[in-house]
C-alpha positions in Angstrom: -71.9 -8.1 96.8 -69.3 -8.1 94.3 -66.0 -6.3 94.6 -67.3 -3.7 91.7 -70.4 -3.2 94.0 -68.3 -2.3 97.2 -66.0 -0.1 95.2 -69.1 2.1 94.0 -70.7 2.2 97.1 -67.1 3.3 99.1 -66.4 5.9 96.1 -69.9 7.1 96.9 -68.7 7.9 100.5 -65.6 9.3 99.4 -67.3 11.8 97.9 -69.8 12.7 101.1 -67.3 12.2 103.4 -65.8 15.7 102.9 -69.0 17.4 103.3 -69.9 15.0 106.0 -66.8 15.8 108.1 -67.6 19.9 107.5 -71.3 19.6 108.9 -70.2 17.9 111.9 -67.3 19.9 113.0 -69.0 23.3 112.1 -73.1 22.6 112.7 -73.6 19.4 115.2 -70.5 19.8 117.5 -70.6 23.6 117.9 -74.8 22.9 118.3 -73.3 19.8 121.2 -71.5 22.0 122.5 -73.4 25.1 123.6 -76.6 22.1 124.7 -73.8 21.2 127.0 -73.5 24.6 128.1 -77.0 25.1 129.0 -77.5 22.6 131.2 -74.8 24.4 133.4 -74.3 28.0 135.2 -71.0 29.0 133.6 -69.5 32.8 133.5 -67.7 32.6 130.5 -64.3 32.4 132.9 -64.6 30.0 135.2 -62.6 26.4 133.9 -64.7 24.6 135.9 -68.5 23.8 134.7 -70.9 23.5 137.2 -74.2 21.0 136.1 -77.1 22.4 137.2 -79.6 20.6 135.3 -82.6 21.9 133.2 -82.4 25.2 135.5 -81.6 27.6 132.6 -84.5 26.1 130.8 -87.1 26.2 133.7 -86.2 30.1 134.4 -85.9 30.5 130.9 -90.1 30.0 130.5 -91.3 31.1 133.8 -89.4 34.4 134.9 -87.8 35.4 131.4 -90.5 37.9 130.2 -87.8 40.5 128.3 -86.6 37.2 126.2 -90.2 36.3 125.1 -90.6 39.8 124.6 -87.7 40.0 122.2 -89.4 36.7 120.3 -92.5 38.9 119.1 -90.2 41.8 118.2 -88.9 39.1 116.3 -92.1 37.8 114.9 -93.2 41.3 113.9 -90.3 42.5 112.1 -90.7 39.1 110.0 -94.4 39.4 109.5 -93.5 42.8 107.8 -90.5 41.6 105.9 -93.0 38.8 104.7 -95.7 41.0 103.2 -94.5 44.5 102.7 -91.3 43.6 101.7 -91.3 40.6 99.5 -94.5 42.6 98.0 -92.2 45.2 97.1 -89.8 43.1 95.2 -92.4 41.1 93.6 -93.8 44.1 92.1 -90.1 45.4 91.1 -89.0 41.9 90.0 -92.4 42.4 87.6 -91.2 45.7 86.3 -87.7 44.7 85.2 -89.1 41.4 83.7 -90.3 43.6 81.0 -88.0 44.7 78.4 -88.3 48.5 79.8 -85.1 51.4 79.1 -82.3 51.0 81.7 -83.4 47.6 83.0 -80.4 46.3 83.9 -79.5 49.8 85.4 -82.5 49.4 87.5 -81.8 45.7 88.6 -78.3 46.6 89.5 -79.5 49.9 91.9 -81.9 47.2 93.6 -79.2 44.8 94.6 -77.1 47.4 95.9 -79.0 47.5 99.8 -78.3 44.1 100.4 -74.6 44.0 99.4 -73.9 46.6 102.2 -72.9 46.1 105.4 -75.4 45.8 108.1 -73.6 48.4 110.6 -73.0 51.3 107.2 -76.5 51.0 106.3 -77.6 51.3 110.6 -75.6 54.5 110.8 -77.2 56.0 107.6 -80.2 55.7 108.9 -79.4 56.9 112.5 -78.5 60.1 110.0 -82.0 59.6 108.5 -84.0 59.1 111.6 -82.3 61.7 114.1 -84.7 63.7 116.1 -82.6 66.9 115.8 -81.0 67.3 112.1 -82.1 63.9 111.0 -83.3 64.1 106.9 -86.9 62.5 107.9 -88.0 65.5 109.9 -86.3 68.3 108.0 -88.5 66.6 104.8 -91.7 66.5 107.4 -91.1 70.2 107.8 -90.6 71.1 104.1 -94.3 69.8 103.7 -95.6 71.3 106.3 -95.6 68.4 108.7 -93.0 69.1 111.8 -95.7 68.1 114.3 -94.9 64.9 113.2 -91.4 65.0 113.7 -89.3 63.3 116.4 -86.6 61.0 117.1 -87.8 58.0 115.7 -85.2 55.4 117.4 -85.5 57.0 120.7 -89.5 57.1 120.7 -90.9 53.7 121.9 -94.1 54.2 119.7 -91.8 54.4 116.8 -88.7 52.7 117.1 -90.1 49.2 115.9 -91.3 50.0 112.8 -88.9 52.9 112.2 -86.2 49.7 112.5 -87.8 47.3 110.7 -88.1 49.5 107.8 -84.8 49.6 107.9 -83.9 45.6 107.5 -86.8 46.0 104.8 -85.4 48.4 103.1 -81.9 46.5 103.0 -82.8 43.2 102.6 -85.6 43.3 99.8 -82.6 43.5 96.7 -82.5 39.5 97.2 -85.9 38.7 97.2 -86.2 41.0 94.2 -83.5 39.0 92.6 -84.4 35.3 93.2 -88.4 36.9 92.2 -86.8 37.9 89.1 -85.0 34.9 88.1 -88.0 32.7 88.8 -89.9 34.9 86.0 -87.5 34.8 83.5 -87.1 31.2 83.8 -90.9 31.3 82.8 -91.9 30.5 78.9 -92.7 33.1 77.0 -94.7 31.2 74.7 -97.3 30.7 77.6 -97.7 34.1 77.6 -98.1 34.6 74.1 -101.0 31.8 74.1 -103.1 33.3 76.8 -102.9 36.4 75.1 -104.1 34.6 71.7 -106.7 33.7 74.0 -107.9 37.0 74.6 -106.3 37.0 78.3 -105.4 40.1 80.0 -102.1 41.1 82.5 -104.7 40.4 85.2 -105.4 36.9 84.2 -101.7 36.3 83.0 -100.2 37.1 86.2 -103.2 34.9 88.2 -103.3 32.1 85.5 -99.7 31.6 84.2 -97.3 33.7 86.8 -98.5 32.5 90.0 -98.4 28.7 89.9 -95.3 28.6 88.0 -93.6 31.0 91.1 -95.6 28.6 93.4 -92.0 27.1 94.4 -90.3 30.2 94.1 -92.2 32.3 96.4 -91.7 29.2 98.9 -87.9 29.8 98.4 -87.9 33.6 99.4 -90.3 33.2 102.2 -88.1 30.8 104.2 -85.3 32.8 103.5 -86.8 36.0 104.6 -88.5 33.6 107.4 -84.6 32.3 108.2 -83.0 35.4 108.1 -85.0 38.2 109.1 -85.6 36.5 113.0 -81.6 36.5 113.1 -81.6 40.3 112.3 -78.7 41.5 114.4 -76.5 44.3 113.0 -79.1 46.7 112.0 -80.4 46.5 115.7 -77.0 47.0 117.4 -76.1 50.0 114.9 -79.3 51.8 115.4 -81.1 51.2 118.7 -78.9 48.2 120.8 -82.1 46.7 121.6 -83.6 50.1 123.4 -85.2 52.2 124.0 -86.5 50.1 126.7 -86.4 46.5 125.4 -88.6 47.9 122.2 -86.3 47.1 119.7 -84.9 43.9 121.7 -84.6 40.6 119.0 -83.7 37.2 120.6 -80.0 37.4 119.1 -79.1 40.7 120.6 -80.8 39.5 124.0 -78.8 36.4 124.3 -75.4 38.5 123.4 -76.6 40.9 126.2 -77.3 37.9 128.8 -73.8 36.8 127.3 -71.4 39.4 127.3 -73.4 42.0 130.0 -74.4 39.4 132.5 -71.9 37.2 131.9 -74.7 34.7 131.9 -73.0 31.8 129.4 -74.9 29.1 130.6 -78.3 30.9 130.3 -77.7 33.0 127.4 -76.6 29.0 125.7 -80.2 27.9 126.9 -81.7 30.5 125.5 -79.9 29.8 121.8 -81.0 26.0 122.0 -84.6 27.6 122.5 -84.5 30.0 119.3 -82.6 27.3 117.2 -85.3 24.7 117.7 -88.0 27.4 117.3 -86.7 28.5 114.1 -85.9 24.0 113.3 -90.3 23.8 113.9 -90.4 26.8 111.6 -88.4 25.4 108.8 -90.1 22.3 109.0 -93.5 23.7 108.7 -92.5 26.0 105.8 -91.3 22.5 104.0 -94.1 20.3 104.7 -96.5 23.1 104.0 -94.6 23.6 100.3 -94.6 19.6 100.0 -98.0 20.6 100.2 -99.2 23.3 97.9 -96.8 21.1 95.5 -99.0 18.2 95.5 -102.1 20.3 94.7 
């Protein structure tokens, strides 16, 4: 290769290095380190690491019931957040996409849930959803429906749903927004011929909408996929994982195993098993939209 050659290709690196550098220190070395971890039975104090092998991992899918438990809590908040949710800011996203009074009024109160902190938003509703002054039951008994009434973070039947209406409720403002910037981006012209065509909103939104969002809606699952199995905050200000183990989501049970136990070691194991669950998840959301691509 010539020297011009060599220059290009170093400059290339030059460029990637920086990024390069920031991926390794902050994603593969911290991910190193905690596999290290796991394969050894520290407390979080001790200087010394003892080795102990694949121990963590072998108790981890044999005797670990509460952790696998806290997986399809996980699983089921998502499915909702999936359907219910991102059906709720489709519908929205279709609503301010038309030139309606107060659009931008409308698209500004939707983005406001997501912008607030996890914990504010957990203590609001632990206003909402209190079994003895809470605003749910004092609006159950306005209509004439206090039977139904109860604390709904305390009650195991209800504590699930009760809390994953809660993430849905703050986290559908950014699928609302991504849903609305993939319609806009749409022509308008398309529109305008199926209509010359004699085609109503029904066939529009089937015809035209759809596989022009194709990519889009891919986007906003994996993100809701992504982030709604990490859910956190909203479990720890509402219901800490109770009441017994209900509410429990892998992150708060490996924080628990962490910080309670003082199970380092284990609760490490346990955070190599959830990262390369959600690493097959991502990978099947992108081969499946390399997929519906190609058709």
């Amino acid at each position: 290769m010539n020297l011009h050659r060599v220059r290009h290709i170093v400059g290339n690196y030059v460029f990637v290095l920086p990024a390069l550098l920031l991926f390794l220190i902050f994603s593969i070395y911290p991910f190193y380190k905690v596999f290290q971890l796991s394969i050894t039975d520290w407390d979080g104090i001790s200087p010394q690491l003892n080795y102990i092998g694949l121990a963590n991992f072998i108790d981890l899918f044999t005797d670990n019931p509460v952790f696998w438990h806290s997986m399809r809590n996980a699983f089921y908040v998502t499915f909702l957040a999936l359907t219910v949710q991102n059906f709720l800011a489709l519908g929205l996203a279709l609503l301010c996409d038309r030139d309606i009074k107060g659009g931008n009024v409308y698209r500004v109160i939707f983005y406001l849930p997501p912008v607030l902190s996890g914990i504010v938003v957990g203590l609001i509703w632990n206003w909402i959803y209190d079994g003895n002054y809470g605003l749910l039951n004092h609006f159950l008994a306005f209509i004439g429906l206090e039977d139904l009434s109860r604390a709904w973070l305390a009650d195991s039947r209800t504590a699930l749903i009760a809390v994953s209406i809660i993430h849905m409720w703050k986290g559908f403002g950014w699928g609302f927004v991504i849903l609305l910037a993939g319609l806009q981006s749409i022509p308008r012209e398309l529109y305008e011929a199926a209509r010359v065509d004699g085609a109503n909103a029904w066939v529009m939104f089937r015809h035209v909408t759809v596989p022009l969002m194709i990519p889009v809606f891919i986007l906003v699952s994996i993100l809701t996929i992504l982030g709604t199995m990490q859910v956190f905050d909203i479990i720890i200000a509402t219901t800490g994982g109770g009441p017994g183990y209900h509410t429990e989501v892998p992150i708060t049970r490996i924080v628990s195993t962490m910080i309670g136990s003082s199970k380092f070691g284990y609760a490490c194991a346990m955070g190599v098993v959830f990262g390369l669950i959600l690493l097959a998840i991502s990978m099947v959301q992108i081969k499946a939209s390399k997929m519906m691509r190609q058709v």
